[in-house]
N, CA, C and O atoms as a Tinker XYZ file with bonds, in Angstrom:
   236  protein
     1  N     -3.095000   16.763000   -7.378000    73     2
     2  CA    -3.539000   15.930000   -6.281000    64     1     3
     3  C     -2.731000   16.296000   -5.044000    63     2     4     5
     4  O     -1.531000   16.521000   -5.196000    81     3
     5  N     -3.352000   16.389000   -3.668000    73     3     6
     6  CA    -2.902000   16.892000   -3.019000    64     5     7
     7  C     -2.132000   15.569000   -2.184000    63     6     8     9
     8  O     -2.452000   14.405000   -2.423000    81     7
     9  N     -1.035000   15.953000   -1.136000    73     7    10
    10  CA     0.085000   14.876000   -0.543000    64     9    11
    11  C     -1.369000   14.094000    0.624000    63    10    12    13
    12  O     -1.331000   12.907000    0.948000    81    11
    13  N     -2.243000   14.828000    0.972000    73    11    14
    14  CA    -3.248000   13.683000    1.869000    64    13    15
    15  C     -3.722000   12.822000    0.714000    63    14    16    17
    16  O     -3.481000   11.617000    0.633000    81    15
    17  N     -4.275000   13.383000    0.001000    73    15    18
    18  CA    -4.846000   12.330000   -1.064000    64    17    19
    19  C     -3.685000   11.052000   -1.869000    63    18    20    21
    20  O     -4.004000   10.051000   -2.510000    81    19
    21  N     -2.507000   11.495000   -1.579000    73    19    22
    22  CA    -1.651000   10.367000   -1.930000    64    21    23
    23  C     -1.511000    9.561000   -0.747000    63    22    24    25
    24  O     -1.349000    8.358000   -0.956000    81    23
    25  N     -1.535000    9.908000    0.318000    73    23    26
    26  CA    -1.145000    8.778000    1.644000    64    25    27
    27  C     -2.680000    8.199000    1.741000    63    26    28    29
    28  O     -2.793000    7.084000    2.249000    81    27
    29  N     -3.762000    8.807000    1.333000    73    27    30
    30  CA    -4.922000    8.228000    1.631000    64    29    31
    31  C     -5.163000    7.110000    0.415000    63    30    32    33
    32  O     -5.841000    6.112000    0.658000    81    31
    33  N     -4.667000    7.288000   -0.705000    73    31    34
    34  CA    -4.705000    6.386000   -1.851000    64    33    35
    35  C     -3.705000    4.924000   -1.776000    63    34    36    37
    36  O     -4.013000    3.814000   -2.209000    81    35
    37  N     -2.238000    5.387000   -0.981000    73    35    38
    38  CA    -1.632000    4.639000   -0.575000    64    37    39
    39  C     -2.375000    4.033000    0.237000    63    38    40    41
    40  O     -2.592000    2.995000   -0.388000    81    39
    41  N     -2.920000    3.944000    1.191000    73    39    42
    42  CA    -3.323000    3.138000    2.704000    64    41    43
    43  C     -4.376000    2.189000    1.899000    63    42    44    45
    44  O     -4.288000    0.968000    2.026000    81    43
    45  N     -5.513000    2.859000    0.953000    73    43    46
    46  CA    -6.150000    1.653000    0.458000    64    45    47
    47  C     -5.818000    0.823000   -0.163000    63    46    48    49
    48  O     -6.547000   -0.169000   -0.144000    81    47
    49  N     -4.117000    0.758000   -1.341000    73    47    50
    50  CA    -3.961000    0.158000   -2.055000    64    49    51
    51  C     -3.720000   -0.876000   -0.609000    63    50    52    53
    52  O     -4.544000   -1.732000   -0.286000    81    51
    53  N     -2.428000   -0.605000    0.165000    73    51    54
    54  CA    -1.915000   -1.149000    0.777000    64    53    55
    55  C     -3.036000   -2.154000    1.531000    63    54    56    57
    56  O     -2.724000   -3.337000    1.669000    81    55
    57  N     -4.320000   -1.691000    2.010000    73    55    58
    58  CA    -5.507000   -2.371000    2.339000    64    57    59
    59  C     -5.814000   -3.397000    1.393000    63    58    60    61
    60  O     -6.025000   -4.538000    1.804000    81    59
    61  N     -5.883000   -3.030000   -0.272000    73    59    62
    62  CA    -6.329000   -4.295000   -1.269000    64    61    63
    63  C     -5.016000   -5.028000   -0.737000    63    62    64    65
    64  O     -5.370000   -6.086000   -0.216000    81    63
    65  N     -3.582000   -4.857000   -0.669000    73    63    66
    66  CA    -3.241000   -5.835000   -0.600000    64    65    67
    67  C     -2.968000   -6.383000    0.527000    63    66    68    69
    68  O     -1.813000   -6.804000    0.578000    81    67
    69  N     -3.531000   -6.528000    1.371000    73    67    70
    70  CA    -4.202000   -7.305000    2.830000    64    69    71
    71  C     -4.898000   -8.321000    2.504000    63    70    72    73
    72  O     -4.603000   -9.513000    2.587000    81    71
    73  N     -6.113000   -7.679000    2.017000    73    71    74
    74  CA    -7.033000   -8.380000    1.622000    64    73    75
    75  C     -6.617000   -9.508000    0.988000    63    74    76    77
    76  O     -6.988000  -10.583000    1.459000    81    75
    77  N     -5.586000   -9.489000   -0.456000    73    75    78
    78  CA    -5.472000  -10.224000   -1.272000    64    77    79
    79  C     -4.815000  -11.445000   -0.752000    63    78    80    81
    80  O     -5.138000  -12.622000   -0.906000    81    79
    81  N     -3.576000  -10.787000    0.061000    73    79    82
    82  CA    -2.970000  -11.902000    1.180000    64    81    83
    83  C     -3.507000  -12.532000    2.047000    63    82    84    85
    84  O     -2.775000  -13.306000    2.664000    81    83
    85  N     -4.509000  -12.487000    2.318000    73    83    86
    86  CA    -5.380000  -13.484000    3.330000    64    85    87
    87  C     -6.584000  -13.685000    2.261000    63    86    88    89
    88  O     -7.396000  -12.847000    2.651000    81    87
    89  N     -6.870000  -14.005000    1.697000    73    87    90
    90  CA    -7.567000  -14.539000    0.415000    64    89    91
    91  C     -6.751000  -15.292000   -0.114000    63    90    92    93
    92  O     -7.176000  -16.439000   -0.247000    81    91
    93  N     -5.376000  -15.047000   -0.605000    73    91    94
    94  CA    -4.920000  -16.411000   -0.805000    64    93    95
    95  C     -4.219000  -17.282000    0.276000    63    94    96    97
    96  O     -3.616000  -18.332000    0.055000    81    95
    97  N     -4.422000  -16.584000    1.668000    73    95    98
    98  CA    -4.017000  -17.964000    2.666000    64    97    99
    99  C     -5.004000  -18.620000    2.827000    63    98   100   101
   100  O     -4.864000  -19.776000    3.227000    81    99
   101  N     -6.665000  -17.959000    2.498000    73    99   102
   102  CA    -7.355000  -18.938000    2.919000    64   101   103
   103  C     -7.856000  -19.967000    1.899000    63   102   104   105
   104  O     -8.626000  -20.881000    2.196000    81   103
   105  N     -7.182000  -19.670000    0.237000    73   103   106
   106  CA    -7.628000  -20.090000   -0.443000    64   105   107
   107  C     -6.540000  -21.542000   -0.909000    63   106   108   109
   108  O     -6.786000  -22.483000   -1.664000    81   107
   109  N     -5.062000  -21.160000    0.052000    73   107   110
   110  CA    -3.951000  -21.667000   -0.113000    64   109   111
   111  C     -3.436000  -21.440000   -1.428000    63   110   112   113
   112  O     -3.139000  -22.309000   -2.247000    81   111
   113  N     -3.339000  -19.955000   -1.589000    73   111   114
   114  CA    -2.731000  -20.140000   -3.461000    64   113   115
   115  C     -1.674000  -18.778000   -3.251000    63   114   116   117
   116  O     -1.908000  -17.570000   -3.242000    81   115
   117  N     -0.563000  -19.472000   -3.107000    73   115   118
   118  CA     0.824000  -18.959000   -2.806000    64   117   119
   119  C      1.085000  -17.316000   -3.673000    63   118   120   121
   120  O      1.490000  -16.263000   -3.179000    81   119
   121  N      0.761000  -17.552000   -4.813000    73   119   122
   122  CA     1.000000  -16.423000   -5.829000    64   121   123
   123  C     -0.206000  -15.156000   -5.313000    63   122   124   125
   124  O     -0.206000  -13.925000   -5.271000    81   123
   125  N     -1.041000  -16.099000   -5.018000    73   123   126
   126  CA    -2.172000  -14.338000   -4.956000    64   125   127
   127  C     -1.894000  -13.886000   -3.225000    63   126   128   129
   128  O     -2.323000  -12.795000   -2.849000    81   127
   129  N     -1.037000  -14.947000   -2.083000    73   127   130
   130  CA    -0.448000  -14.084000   -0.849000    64   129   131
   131  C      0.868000  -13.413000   -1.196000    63   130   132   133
   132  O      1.255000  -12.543000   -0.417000    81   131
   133  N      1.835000  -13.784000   -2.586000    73   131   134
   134  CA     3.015000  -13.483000   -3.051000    64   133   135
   135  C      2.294000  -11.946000   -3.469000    63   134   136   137
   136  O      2.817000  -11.017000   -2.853000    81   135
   137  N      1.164000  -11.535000   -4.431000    73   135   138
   138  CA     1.600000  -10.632000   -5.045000    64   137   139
   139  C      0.531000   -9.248000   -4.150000    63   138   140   141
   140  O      0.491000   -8.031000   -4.330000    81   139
   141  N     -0.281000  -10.240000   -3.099000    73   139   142
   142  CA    -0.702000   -9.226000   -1.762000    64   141   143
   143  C      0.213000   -8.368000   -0.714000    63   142   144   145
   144  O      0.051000   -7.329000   -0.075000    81   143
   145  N      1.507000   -9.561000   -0.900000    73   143   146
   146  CA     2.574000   -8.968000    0.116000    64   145   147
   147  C      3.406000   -7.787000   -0.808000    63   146   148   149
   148  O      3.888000   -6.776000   -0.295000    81   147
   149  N      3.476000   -8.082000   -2.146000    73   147   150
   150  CA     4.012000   -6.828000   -3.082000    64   149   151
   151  C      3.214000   -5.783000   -3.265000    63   150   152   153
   152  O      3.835000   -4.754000   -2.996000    81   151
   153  N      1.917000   -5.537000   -3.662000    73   151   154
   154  CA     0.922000   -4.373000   -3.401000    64   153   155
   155  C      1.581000   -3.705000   -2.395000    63   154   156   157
   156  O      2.303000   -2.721000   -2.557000    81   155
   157  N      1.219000   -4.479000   -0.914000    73   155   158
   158  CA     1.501000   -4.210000    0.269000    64   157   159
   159  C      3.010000   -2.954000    0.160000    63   158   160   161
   160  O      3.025000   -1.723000    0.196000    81   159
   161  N      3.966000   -3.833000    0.040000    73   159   162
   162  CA     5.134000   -2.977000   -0.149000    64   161   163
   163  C      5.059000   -2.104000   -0.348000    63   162   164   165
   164  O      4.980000   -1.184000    0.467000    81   163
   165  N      5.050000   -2.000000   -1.951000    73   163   166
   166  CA     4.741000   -1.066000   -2.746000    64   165   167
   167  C      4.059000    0.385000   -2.533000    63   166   168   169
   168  O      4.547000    1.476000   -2.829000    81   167
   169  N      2.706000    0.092000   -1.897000    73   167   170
   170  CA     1.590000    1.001000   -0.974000    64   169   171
   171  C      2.678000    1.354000    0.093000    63   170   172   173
   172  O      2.111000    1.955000    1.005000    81   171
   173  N      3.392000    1.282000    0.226000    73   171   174
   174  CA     4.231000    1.483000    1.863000    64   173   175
   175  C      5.180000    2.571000    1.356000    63   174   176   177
   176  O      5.352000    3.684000    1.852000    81   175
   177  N      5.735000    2.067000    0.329000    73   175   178
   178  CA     6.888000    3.123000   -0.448000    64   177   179
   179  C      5.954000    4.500000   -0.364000    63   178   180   181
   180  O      6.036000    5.410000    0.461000    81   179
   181  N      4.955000    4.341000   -1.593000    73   179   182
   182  CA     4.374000    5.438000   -2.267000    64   181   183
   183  C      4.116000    6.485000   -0.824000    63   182   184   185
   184  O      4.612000    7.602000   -0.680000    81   183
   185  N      3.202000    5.767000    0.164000    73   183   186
   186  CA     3.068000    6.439000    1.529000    64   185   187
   187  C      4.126000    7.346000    2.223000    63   186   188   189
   188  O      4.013000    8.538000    2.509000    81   187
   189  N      5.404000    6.333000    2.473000    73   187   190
   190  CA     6.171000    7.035000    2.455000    64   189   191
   191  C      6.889000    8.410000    1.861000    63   190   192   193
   192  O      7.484000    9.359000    2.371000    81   191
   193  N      6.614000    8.115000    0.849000    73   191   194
   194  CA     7.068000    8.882000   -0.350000    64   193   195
   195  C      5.934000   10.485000   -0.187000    63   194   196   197
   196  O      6.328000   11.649000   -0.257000    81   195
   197  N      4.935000   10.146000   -0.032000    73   195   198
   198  CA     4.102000   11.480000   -0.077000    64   197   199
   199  C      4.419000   11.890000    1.368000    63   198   200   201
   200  O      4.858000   13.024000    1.562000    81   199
   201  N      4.207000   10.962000    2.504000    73   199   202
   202  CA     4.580000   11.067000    3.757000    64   201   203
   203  C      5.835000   12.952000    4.070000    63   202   204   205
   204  O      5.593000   14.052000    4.567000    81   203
   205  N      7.257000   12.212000    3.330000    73   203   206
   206  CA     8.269000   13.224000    3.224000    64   205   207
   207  C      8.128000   14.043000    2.080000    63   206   208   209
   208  O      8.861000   14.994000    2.351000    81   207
   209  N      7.647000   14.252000    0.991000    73   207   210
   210  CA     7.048000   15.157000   -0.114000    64   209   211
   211  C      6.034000   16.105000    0.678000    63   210   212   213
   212  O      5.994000   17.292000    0.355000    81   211
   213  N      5.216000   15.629000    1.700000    73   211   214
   214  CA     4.286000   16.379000    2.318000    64   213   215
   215  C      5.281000   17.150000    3.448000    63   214   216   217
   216  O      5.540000   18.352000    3.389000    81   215
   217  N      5.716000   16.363000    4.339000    73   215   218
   218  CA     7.107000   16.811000    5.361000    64   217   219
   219  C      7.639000   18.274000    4.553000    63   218   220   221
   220  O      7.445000   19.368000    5.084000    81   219
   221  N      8.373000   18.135000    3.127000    73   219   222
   222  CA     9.213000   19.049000    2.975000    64   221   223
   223  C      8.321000   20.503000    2.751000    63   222   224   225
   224  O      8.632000   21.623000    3.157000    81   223
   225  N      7.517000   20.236000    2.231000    73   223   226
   226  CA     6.992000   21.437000    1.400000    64   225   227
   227  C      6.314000   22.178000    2.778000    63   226   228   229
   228  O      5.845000   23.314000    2.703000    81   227
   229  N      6.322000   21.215000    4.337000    73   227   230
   230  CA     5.695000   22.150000    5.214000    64   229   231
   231  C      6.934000   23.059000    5.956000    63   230   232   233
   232  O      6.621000   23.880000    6.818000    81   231
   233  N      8.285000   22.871000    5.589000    73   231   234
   234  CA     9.475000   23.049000    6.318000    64   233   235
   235  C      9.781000   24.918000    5.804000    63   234   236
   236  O     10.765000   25.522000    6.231000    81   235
């Protein structure tokens, strides 16, 4: 799998967990904006992560 296809896989997870976080603000259910804001994270790392994996291998 190539390093675009990981930042592009990242951005959607990171998108589900948007979604999930405002689904549970509008649903008021603390745990499903708790585990939208962790997706979120998470999707941010991995991004990152291919982000400089992609960086090095162009150096």
């Amino acid at each position: 799998m190539g390093k675009s296809t990981e930042i592009a896989r990242a951005k959607a997870r990171r998108l589900k967990g948007m979604i999930k976080e405002s689904d549970g603000i509008a649903l008021e259910d603390e745990r499903m904006k708790a585990e939208g804001r962790k997706e979120q994270a998470e999707a941010r790392r991995e991004e990152a992560l291919a982000r400089e994996s992609r960086a090095a291998s162009h150096r």
